[in-house]
DRENKE-470663 format. One record per atom (N, C-alpha, C, CB): residue number from 0; residue in one letter; atom name; x, y, z. Coordinates in steps of 0.05 Angstrom, whole numbers. Glycine has a CB too. Layout:
NUM_A_CA_X_Y_Z
...
This chain:
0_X_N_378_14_76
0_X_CA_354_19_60
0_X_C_359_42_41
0_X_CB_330_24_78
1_X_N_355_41_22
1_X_CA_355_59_-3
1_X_C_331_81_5
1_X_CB_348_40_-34
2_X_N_342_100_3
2_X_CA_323_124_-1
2_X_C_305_130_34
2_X_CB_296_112_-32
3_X_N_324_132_51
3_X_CA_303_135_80
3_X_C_331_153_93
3_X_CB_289_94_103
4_X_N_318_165_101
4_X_CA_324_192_134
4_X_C_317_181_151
4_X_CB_308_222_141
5_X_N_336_173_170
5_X_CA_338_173_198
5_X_C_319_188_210
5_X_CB_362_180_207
6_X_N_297_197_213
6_X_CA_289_217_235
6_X_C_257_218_230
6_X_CB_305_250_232
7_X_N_245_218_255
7_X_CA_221_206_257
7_X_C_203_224_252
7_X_CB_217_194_281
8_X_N_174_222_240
8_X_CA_153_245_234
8_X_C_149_255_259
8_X_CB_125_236_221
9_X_N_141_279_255
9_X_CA_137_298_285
9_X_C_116_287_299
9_X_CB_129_332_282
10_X_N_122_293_328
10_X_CA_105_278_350
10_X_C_72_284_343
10_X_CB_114_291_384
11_X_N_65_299_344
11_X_CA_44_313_335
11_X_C_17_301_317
11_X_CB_56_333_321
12_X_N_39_292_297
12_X_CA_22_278_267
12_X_C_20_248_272
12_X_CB_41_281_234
13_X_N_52_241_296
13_X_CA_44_212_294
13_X_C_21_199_317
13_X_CB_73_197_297
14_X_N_10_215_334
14_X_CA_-8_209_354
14_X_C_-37_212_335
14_X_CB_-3_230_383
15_X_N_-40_225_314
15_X_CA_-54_222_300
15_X_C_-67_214_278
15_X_CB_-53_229_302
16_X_N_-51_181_262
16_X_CA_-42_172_247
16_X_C_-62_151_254
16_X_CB_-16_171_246
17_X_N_-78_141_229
17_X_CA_-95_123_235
17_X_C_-90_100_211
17_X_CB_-124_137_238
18_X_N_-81_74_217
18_X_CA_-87_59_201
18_X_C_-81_31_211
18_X_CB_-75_67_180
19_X_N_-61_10_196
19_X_CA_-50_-7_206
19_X_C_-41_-34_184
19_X_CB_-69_-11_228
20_X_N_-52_-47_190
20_X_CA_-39_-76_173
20_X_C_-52_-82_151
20_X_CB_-40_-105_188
21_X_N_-45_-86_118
21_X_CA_-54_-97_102
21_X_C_-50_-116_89
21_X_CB_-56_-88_93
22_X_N_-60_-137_85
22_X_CA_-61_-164_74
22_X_C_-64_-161_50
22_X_CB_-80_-181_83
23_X_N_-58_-180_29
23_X_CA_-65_-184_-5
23_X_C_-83_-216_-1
23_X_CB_-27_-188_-30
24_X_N_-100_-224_-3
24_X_CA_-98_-253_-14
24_X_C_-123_-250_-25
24_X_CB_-94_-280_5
25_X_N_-122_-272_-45
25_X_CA_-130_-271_-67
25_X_C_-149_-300_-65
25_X_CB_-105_-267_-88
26_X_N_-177_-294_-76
26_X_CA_-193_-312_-61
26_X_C_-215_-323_-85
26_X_CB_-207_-295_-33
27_X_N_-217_-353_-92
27_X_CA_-218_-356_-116
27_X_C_-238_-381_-108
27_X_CB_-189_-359_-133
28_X_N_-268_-372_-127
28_X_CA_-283_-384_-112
28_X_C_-286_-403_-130
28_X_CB_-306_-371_-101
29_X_N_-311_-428_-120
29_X_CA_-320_-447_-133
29_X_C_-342_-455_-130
29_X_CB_-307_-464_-132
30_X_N_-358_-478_-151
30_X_CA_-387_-481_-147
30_X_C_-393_-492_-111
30_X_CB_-399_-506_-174
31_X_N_-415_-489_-109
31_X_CA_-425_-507_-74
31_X_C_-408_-487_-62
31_X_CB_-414_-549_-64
32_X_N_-402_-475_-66
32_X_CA_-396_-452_-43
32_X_C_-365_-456_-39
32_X_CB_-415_-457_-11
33_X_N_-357_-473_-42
33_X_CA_-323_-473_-36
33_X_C_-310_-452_-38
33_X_CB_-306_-489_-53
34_X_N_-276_-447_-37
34_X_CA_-269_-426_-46
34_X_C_-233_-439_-32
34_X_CB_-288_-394_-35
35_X_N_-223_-419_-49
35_X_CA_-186_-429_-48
35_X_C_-176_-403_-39
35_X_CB_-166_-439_-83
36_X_N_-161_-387_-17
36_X_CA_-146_-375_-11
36_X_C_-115_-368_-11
36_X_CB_-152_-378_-1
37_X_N_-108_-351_-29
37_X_CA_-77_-353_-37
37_X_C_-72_-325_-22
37_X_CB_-69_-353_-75
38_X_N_-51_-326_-8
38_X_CA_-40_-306_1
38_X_C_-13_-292_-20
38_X_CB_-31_-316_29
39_X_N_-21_-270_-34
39_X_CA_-1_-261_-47
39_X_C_11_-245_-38
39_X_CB_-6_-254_-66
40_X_N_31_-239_-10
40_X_CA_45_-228_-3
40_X_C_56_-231_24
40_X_CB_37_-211_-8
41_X_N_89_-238_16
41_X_CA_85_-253_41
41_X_C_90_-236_71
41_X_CB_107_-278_37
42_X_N_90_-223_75
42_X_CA_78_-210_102
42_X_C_59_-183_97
42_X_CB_104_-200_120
43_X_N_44_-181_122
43_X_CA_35_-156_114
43_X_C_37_-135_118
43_X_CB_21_-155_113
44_X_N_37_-106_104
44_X_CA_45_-80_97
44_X_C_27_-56_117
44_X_CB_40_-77_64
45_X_N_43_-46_119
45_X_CA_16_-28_141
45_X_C_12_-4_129
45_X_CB_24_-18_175
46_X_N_-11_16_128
46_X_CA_-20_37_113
46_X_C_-30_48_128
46_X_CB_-33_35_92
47_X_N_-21_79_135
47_X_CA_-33_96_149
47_X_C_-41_127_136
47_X_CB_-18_97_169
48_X_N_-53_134_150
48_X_CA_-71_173_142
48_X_C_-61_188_160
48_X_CB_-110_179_148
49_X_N_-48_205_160
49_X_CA_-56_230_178
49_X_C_-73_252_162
49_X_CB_-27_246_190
50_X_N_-101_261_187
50_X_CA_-119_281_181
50_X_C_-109_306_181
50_X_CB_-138_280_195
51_X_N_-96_312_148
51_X_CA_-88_340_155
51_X_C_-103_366_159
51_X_CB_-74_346_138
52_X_N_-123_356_158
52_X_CA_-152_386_160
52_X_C_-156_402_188
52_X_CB_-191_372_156
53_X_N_-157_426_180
53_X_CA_-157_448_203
53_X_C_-128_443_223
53_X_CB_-189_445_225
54_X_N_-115_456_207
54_X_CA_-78_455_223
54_X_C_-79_479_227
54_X_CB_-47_446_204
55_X_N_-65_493_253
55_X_CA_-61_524_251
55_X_C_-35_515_238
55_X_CB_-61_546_281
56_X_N_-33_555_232
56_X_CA_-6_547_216
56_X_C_19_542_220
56_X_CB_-1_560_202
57_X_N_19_541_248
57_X_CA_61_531_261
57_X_C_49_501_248
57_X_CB_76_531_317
58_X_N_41_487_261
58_X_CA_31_457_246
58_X_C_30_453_228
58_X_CB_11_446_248
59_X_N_18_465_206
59_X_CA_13_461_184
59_X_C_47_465_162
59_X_CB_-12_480_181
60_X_N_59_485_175
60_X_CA_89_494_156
60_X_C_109_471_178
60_X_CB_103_542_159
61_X_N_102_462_192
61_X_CA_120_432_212
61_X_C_119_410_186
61_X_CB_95_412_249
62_X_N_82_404_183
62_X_CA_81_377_161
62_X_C_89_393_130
62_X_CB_43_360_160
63_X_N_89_415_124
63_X_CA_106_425_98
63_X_C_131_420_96
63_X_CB_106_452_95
64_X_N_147_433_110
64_X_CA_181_421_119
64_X_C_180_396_115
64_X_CB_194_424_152
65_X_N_176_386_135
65_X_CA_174_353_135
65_X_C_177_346_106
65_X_CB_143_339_147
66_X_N_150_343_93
66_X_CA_147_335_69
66_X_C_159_348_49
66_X_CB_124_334_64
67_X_N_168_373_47
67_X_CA_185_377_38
67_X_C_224_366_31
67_X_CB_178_391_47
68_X_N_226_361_59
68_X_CA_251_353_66
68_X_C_251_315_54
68_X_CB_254_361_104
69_X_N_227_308_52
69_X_CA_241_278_43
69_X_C_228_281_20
69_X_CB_236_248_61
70_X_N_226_296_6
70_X_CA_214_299_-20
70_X_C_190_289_-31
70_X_CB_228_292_-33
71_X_N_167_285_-13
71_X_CA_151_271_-23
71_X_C_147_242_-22
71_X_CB_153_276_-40
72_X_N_154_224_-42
72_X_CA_150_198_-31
72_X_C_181_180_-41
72_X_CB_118_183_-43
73_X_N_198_206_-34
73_X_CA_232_198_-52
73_X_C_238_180_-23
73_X_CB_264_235_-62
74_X_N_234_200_5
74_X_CA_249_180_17
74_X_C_234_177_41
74_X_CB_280_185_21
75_X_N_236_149_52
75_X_CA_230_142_79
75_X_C_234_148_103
75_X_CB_235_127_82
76_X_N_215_143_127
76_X_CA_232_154_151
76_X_C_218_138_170
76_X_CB_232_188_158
77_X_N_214_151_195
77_X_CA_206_129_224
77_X_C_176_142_232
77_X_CB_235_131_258
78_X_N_159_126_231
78_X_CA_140_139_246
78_X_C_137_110_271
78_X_CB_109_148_225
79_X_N_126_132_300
79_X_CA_124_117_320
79_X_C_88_112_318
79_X_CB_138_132_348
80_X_N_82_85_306
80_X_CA_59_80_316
80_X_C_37_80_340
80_X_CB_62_67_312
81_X_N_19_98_345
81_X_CA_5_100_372
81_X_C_-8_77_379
81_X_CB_-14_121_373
82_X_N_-4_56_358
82_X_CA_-25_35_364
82_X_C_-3_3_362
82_X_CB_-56_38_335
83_X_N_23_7_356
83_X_CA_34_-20_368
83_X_C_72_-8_352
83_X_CB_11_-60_351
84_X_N_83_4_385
84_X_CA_102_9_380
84_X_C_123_-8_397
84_X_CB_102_34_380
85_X_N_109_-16_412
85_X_CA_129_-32_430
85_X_C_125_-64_429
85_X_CB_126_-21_461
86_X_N_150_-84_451
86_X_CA_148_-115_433
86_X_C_131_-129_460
86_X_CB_188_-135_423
87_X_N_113_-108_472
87_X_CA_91_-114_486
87_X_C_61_-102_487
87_X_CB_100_-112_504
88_X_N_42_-106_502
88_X_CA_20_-93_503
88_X_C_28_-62_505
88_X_CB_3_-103_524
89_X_N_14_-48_494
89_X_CA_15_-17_493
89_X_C_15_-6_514
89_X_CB_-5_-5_480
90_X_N_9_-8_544
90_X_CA_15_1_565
90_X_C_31_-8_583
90_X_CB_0_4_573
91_X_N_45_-34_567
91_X_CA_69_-45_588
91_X_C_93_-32_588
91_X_CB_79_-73_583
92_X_N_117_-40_599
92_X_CA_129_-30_598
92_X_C_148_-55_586
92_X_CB_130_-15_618
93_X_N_170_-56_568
93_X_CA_189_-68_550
93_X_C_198_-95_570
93_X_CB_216_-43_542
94_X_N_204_-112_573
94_X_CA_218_-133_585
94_X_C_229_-139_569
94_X_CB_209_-151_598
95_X_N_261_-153_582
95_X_CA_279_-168_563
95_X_C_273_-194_548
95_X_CB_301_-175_576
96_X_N_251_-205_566
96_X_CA_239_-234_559
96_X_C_208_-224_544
96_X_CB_236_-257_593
97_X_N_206_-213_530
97_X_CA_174_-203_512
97_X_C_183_-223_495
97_X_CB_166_-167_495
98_X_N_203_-225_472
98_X_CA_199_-231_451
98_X_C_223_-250_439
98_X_CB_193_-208_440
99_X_N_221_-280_424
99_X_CA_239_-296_420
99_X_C_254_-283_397
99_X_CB_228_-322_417
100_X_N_279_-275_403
100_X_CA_291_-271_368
100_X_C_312_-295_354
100_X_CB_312_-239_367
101_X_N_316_-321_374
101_X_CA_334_-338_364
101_X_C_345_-365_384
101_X_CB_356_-320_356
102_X_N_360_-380_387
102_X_CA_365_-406_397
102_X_C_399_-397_391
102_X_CB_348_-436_380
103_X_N_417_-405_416
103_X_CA_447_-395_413
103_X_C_449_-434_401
103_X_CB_469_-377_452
104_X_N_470_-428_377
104_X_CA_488_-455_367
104_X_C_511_-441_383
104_X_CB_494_-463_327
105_X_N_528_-440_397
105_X_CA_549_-424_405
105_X_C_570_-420_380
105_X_CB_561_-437_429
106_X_N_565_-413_368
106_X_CA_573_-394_337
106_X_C_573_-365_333
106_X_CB_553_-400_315
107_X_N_542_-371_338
107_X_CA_527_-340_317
107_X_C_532_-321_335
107_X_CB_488_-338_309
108_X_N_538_-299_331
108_X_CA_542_-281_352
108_X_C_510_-254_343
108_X_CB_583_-266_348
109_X_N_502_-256_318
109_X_CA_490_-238_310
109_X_C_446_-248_307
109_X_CB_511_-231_281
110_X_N_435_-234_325
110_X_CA_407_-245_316
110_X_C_389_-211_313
110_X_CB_391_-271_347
111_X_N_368_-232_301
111_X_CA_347_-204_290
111_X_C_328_-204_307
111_X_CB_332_-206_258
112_X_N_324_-170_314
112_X_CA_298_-163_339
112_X_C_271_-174_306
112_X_CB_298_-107_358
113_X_N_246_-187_323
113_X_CA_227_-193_308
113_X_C_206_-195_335
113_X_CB_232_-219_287
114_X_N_176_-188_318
114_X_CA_155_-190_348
114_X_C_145_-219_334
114_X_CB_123_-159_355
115_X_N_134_-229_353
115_X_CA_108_-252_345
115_X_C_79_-240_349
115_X_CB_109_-280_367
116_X_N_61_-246_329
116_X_CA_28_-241_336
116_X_C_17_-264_334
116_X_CB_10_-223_317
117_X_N_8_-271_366
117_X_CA_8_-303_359
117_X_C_-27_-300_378
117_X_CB_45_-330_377
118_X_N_-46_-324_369
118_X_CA_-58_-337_389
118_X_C_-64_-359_380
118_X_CB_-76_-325_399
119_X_N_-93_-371_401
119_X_CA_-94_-403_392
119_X_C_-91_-412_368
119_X_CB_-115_-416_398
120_X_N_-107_-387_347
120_X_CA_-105_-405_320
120_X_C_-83_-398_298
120_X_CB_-133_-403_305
121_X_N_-64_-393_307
121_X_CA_-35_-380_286
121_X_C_-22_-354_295
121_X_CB_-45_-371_252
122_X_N_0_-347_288
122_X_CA_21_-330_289
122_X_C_22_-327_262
122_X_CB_45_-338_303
123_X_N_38_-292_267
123_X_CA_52_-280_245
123_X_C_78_-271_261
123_X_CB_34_-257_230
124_X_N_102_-269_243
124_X_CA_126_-252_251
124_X_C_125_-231_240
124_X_CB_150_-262_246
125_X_N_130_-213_250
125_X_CA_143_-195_236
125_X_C_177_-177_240
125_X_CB_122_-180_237
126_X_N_186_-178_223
126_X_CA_220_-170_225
126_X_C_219_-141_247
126_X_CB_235_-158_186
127_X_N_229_-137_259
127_X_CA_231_-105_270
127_X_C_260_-95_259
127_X_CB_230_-101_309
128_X_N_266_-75_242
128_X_CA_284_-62_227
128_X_C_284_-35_242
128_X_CB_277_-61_196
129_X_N_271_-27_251
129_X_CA_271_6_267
129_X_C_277_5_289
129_X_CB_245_22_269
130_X_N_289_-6_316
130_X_CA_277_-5_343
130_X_C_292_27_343
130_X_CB_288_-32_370
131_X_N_279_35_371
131_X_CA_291_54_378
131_X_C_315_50_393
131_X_CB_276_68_389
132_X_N_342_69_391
132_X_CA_364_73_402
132_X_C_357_69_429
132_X_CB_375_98_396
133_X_N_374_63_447
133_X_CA_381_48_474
133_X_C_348_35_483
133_X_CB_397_75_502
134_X_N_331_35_473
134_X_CA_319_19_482
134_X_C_314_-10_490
134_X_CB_310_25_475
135_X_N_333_-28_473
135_X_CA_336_-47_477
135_X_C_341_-68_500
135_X_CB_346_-44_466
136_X_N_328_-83_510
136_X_CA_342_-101_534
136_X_C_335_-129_519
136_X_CB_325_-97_572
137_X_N_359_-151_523
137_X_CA_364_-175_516
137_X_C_366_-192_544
137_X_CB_389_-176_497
138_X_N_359_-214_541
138_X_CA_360_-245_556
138_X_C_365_-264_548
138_X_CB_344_-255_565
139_X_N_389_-280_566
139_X_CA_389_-307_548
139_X_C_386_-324_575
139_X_CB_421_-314_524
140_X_N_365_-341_563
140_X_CA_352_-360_592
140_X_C_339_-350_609
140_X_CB_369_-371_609
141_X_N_329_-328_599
141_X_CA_306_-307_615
141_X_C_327_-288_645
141_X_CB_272_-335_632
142_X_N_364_-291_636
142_X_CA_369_-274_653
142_X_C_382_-251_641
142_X_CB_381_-285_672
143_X_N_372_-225_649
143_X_CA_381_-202_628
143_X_C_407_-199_623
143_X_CB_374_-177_636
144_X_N_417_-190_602
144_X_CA_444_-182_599
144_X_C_452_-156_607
144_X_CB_450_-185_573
145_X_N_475_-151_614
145_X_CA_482_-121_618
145_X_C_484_-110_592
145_X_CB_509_-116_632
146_X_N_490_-82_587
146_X_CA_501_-65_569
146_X_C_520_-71_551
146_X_CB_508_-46_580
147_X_N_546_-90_564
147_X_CA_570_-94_556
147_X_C_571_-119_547
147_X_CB_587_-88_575
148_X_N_550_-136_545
148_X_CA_546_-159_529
148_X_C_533_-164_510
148_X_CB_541_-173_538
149_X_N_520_-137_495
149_X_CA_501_-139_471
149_X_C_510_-113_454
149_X_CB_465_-139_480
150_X_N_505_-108_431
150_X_CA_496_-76_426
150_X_C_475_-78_400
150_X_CB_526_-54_418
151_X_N_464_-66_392
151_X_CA_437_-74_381
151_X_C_438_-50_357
151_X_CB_408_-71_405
152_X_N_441_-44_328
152_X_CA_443_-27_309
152_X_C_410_-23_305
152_X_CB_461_-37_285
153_X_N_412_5_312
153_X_CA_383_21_311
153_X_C_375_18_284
153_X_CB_383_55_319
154_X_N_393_22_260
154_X_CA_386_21_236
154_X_C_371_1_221
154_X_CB_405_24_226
155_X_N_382_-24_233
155_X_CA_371_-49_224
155_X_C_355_-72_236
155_X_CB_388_-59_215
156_X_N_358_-61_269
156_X_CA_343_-85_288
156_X_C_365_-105_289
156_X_CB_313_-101_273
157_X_N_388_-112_284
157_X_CA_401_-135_289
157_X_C_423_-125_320
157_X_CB_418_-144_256
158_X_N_417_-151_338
158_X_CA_428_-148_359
158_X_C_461_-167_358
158_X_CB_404_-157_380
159_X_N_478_-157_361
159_X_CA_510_-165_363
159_X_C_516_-176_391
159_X_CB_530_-139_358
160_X_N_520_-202_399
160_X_CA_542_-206_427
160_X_C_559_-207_434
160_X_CB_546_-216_437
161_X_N_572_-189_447
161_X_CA_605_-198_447
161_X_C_619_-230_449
161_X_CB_617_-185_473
162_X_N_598_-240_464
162_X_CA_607_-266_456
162_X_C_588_-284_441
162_X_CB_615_-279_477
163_X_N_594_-300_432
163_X_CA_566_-325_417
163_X_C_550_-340_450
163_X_CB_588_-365_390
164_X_N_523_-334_443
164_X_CA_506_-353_464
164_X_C_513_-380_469
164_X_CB_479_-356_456
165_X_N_512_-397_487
165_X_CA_512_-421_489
165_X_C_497_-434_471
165_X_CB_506_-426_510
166_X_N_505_-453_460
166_X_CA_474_-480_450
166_X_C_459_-489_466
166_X_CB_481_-510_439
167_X_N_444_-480_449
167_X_CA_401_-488_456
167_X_C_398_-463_471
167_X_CB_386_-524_486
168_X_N_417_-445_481
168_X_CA_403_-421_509
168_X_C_377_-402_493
168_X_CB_436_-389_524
169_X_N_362_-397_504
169_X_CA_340_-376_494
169_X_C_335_-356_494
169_X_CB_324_-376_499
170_X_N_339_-336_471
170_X_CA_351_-304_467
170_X_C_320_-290_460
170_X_CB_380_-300_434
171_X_N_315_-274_480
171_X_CA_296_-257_477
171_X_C_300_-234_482
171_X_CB_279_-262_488
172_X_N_279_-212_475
172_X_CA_285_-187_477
172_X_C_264_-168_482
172_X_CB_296_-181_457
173_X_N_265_-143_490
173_X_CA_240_-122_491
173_X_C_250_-102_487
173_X_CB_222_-119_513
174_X_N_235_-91_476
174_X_CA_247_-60_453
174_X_C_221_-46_453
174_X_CB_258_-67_411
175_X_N_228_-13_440
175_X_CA_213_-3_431
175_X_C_219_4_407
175_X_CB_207_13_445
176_X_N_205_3_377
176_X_CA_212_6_350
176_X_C_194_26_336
176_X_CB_211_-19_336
177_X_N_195_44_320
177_X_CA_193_47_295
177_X_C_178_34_263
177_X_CB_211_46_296
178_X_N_155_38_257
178_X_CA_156_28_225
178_X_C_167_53_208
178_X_CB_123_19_213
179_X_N_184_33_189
179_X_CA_201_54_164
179_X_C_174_53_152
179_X_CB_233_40_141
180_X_N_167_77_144
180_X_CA_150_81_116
180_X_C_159_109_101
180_X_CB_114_84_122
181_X_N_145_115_78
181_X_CA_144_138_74
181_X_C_121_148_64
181_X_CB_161_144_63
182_X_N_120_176_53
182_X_CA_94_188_37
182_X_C_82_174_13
182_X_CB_100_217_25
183_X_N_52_161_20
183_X_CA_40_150_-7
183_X_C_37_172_-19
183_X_CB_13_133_-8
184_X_N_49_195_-34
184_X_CA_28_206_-45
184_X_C_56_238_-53
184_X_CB_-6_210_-19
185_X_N_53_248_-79
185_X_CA_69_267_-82
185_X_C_59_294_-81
185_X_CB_79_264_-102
186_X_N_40_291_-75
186_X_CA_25_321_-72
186_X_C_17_321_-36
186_X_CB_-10_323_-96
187_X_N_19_344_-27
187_X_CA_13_349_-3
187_X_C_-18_368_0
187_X_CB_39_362_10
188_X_N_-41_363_4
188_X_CA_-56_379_10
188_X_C_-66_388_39
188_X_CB_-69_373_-2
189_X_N_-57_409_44
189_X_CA_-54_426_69
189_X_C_-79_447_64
189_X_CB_-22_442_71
190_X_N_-86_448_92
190_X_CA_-104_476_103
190_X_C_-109_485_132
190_X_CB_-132_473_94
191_X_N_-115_506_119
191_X_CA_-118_511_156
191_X_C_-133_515_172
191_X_CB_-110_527_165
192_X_N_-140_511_198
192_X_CA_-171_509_212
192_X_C_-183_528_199
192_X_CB_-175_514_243
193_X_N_-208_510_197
193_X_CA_-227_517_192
193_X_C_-237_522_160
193_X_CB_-227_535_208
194_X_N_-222_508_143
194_X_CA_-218_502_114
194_X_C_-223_474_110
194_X_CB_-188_510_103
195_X_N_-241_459_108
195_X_CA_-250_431_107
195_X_C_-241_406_91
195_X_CB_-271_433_101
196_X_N_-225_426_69
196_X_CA_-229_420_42
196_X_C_-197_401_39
196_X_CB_-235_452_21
197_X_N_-183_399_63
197_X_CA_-157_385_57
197_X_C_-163_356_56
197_X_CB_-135_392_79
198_X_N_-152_339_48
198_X_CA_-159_308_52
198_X_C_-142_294_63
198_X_CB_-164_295_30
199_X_N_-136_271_77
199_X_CA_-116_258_95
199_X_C_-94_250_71
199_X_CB_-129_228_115
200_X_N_-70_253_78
200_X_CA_-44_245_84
200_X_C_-38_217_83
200_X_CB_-37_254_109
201_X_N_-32_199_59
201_X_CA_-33_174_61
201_X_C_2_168_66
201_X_CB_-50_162_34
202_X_N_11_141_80
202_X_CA_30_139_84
202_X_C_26_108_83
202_X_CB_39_154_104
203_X_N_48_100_78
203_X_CA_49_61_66
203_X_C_86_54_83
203_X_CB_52_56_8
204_X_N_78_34_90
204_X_CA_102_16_103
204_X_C_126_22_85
204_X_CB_97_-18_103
205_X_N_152_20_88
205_X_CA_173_23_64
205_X_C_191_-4_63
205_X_CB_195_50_69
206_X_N_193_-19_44
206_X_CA_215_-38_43
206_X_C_240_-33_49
206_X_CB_217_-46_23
207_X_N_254_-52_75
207_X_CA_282_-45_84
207_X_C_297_-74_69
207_X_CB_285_-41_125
């Protein structure tokens, strides 16, 4: 990815980060009430705030650095979402079998970590490009792999096997990840308790 740092916003700001998924579609009505729905984008982008108002000041010169250090909205980095970081419910714990990333042709040696949001009436995918380092556990046929039969690049979400899966076997996975984003916004407004007057911290998904 062009323009992103490895290294995640401080613990601090990301437990306090409020936002989540945005959609584009575009909705185009007609007489009798009808109407046509176009989705102009094809997945959707997530947008978050941190409330920077009333920071003492070790906190407040933490999110200065920070923002300093990736210049504003030059470069990207990892924030751990408090509200869906892992490729299960938020209080589970990771299983190898959470999440489908592929079907072995006994070929491919290489597949991509992705979650599903699925219920009765539709699913979405979405790619996972962030997981976190060793978190990873893989299955194929719902029986886990060891250490020495996968390795998984933190950078990009793509999992490697030393050997290619069988055909038809079923490759799943459970991780904990990361969204890449960076700073919506080139100005930082900071204050410190009890100064009201700062306004939230916008932050937008980043294209990998």
């Amino acid at each position: 990815m062009i323009g992103f740092h490895d290294v995640a916003l401080p613990e601090q700001f990301a437990r306090a980060v409020r936002g989540g998924p945005v959609d584009a579609t575009a909705i185009i009505a007609f007489g009798g009430g009808r109407e046509t729905r176009v989705q102009s984008q094809r997945a959707l982008r997530r947008r978050y705030e941190i409330a920077a108002a009333a920071l003492d000041p070790d906190a407040a010169y933490e999110l200065l650095t920070f923002f300093e250090a990736r210049r504003g909205r030059l470069f990207g980095f990892r924030l751990r979402d408090p509200m869906d970081h892992r490729s299960c419910a938020p209080l589970v714990e990771p299983s190898p079998r959470d999440q489908a990333i592929g079907v072995g042709d006994g070929t491919s040696m290489t597949f991509s970590l992705q979650k599903t949001y699925s219920d009765a009436g539709g699913e979405a995918v979405r790619p996972i490009h962030k997981p976190v380092a060793g978190s990873v556990r893989v299955s194929i046929d719902g029986v886990e792999c060891s250490a020495t039969e996968f390795t998984c690049d933190a950078a990009s979400g793509r999992v490697t096997f030393i050997s290619a899966p069988p055909v038809s076997v079923r490759i799943r996975a459970g991780f904990l990840f990361d969204a890449p984003v960076r700073f919506d916004m080139d100005r930082l407004d900071l204050a410190l308790a009890g100064d009201a007057r700062a306004g939230a911290i916008a932050l937008v998904e980043a294209p990998v």
